[in-house]
VOBA-1610 file (N, C-alpha, C; in pm, whole numbers, padded with zeros to 5 digits, always signed):
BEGIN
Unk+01518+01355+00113Unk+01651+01300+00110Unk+01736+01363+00221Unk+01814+01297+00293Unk+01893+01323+00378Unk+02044+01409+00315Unk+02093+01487+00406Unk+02199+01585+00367Unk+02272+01436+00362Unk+02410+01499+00262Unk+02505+01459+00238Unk+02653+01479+00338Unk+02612+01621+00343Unk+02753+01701+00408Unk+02747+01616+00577Unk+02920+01660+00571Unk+02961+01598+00678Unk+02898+01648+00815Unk+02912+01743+00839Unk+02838+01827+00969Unk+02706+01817+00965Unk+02663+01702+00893Unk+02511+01581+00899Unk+02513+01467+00913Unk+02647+01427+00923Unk+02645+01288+00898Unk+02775+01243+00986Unk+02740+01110+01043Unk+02820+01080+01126Unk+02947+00974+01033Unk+03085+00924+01045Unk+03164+00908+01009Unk+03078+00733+00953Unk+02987+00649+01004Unk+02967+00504+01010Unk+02886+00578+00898Unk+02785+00627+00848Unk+02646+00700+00810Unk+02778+00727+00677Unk+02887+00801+00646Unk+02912+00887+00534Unk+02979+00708+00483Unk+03054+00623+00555Unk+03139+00486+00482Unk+02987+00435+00414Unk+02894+00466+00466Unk+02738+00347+00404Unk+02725+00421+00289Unk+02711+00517+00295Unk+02669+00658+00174Unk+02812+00663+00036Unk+02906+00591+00086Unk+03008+00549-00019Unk+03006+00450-00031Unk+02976+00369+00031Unk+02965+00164-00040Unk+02802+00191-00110Unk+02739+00225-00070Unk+02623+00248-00167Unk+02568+00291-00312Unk+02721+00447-00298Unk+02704+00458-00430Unk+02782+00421-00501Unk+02869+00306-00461Unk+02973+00293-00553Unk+02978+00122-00578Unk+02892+00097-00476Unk+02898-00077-00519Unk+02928-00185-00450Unk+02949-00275-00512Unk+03026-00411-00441Unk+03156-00347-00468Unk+03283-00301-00405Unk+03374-00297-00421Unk+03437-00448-00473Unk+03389-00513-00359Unk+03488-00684-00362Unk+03473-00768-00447Unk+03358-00707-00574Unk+03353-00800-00643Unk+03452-00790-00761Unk+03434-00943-00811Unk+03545-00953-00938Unk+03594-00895-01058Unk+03674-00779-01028Unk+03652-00659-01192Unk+03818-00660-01134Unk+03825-00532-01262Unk+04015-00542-01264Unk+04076-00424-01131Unk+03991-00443-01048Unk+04049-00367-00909Unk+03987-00204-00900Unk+03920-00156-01045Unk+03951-00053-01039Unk+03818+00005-00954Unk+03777-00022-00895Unk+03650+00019-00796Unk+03723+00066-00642Unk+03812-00090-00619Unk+03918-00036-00469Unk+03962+00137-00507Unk+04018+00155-00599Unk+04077+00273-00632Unk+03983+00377-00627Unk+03853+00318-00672Unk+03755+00485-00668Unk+03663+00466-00462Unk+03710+00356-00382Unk+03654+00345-00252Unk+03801+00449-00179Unk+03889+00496-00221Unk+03996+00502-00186Unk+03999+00652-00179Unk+03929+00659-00285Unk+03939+00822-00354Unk+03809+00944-00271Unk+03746+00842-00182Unk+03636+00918-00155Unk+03690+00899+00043Unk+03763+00865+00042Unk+03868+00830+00180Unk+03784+01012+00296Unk+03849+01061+00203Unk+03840+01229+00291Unk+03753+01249+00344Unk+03614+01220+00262Unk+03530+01246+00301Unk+03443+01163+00395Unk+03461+01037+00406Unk+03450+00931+00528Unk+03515+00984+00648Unk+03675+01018+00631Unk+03715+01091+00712Unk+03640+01247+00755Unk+03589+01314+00721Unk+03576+01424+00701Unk+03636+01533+00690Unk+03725+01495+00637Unk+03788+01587+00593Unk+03773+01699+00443Unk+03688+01620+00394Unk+03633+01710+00247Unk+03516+01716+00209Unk+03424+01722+00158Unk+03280+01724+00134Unk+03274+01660-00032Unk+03205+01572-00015Unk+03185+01468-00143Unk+03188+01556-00286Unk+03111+01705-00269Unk+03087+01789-00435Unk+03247+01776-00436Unk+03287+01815-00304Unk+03464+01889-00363Unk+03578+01744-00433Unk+03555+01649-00363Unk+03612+01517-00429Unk+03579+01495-00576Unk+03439+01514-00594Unk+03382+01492-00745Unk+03439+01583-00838Unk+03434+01719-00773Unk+03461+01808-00851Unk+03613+01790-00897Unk+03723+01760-00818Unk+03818+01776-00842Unk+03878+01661-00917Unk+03795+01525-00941Unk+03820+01412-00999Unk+03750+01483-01136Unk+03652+01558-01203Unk+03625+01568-01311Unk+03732+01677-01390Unk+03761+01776-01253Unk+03859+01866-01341Unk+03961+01822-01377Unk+04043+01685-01287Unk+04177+01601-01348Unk+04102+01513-01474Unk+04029+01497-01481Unk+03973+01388-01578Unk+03966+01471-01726Unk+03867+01608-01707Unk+03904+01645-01814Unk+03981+01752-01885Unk+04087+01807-01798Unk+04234+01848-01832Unk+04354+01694-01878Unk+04359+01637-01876Unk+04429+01504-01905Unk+04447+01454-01985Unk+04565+01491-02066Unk+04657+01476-02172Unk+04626+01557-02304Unk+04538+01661-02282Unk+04448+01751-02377Unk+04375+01736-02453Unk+04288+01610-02401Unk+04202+01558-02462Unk+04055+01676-02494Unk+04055+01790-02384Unk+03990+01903-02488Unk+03990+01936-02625Unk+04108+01877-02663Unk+04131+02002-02770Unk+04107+01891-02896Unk+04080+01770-02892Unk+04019+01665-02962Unk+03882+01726-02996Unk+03853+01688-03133Unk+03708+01733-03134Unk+03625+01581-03242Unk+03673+01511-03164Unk+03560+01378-03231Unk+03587+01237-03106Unk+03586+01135-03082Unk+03645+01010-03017Unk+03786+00963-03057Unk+03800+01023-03163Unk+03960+00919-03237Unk+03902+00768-03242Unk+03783+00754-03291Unk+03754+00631-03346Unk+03728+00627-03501Unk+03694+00715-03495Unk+03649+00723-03653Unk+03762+00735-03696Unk+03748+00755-03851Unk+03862+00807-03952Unk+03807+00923-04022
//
């Protein structure tokens, strides 16, 4: 498998390596795919390295609204 990191990969090479893993952006859903092609921006740019994007989308994801401190789905009763 080919490196990921930017100082391997040229800027055309890292946009393929994000439409790849993320999909048809253009296809018909409620937008929310544009938003995750958007989010990986930096690192096309190179400006960030893909772990550090991921990483920092899981730590907002699961600090967010304190849903830690839940200890079941809130589906049940």
């Amino acid at each position: 498998m080919k490196s990921l990191l930017i100082k391997d990969t040229t800027k055309e090479e890292r946009e393929q390596i994000v439409a790849e893993s993320i999909g048809n952006i253009s296809g018909s859903c409620d937008g929310c795919m544009a938003g995750l092609a958007d989010m990986y921006q930096d690192y096309i740019d190179g400006k960030c390295e893909i772990r550090e994007i991921n990483m920092r989308f899981r730590a907002n994801y699961e600090s967010a609204d304190g849903l830690n401190d839940r200890n079941h789905c809130g589906y049940a009763n």
